[in-house]
N, C-alpha and C positions, 0 to 999 in steps of 0.2 A: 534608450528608455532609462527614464532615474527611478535610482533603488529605492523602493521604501522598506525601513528595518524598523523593527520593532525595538524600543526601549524599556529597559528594567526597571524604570520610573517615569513620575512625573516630572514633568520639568521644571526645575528650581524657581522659575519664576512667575507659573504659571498661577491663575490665580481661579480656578478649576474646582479646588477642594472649601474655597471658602461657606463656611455655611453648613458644611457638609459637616453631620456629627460622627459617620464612619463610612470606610467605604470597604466593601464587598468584594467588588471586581472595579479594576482599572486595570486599561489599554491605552497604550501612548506608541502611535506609529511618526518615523519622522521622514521627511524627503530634505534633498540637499535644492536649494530652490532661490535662488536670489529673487528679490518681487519689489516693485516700484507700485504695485498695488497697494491700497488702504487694507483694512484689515475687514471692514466691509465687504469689498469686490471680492477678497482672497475666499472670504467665506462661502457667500454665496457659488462662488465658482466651485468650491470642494462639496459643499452638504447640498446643493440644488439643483446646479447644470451639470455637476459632474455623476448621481444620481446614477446607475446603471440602468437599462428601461428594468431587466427582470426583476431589480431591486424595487424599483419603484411598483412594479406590478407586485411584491410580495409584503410591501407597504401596504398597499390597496387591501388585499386579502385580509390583512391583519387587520387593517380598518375597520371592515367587515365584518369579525367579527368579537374584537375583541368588546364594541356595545353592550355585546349584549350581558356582557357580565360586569356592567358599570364602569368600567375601564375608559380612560379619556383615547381619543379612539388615530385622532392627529390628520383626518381626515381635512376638517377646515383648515389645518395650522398650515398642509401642502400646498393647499391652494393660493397662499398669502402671498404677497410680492413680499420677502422681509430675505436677510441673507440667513438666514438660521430656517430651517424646515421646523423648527419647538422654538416656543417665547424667550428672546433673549433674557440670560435671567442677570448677566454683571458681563462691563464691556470695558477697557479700556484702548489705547491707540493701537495696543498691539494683540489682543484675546478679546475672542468673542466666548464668551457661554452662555450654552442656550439650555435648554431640556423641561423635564416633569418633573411633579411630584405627582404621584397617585398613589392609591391602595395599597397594592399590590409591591410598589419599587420607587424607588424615585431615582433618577440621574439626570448626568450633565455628559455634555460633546465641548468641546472646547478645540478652536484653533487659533493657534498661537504662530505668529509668527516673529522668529530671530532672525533680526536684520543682520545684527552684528557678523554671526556665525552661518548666517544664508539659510536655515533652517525654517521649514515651516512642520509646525508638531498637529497633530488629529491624534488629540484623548476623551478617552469618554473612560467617568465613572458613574458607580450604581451601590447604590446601599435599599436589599432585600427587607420590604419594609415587614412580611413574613412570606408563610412555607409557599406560599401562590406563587410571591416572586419567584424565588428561588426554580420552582416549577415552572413560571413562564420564560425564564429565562435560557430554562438551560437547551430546549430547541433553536431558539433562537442567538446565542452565542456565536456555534460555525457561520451561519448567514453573515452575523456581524463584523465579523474579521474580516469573512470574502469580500462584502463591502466598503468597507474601511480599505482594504489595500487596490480594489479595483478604482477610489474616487483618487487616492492619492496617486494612482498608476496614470492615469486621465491628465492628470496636474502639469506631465513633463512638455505634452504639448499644448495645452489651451490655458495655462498661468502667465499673465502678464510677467516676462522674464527679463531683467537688464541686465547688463554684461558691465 
């Protein structure tokens, strides 16, 4: 199984933070992952098929209810054939970023992948647009790592790998 480690930054090349006027929280997890995959495929494989079901059942839940407090809910965005589970928001041949803006938070997911260095990166940051954020966030936090390293765990065996 290939390790995924967590990084003390962003990655220099990523382009993740553009746009973004501060960030809150950032996480940048990496795997060691050689890929003949497009950066399309890679994505979709990590944010959509790789997906854990409980994850995607505590998706749903959230779905449910976060309507009701005007909150965009990402219920349609699941449903979508697109590789990004949120609106891609800036793509180039090697980064996808996708996410929101709402009320409450805005952030971005981003998967990068270093051919050079065999590296594929899963970061996501978040800027607390106020106190709700900060409040919605902080339950959901532990969920988001669990998931972040259970998609990148998935990666070692169903990532299109060349040698």
């Amino acid at each position: 199984m290939k390790t995924v480690t967590r990084q003390t930054a962003i990655p220099e090349k990523s382009i993740i933070a553009n746009g973004f006027d501060s960030i809150d929280y950032f996480d940048t997890y990496r795997i060691v992952c050689s890929t003949s995959g497009s950066v399309e495929e890679i994505t979709a494989q990590i944010l959509k098929r790789n997906l854990p079901k409980w994850a995607k059942w505590l998706m749903y839940i959230r779905a449910s209810i976060v309507w009701i407090f005007g909150l965009k809910s990402g219920r349609k965005m699941m449903r979508e054939e697109q590789s990004a589970i949120f609106p891609v928001i800036e793509q180039n041949e090697n980064e996808i970023v996708s996410g929101i803006n709402d009320k409450h938070l805005d952030f971005r997911v981003s998967v990068l992948i270093d051919r050079k260095n065999a590296f594929i990166y899963l970061t996501t940051i978040v800027h607390f647009n106020n106190f709700w954020g900060r409040m919605y966030f902080l339950p959901i936090k532990p969920f988001h790592n669990m998931i972040i390293k259970s998609m990148l765990r998935k990666d070692a065996k169903t990532l299109q790998i060349s040698t």
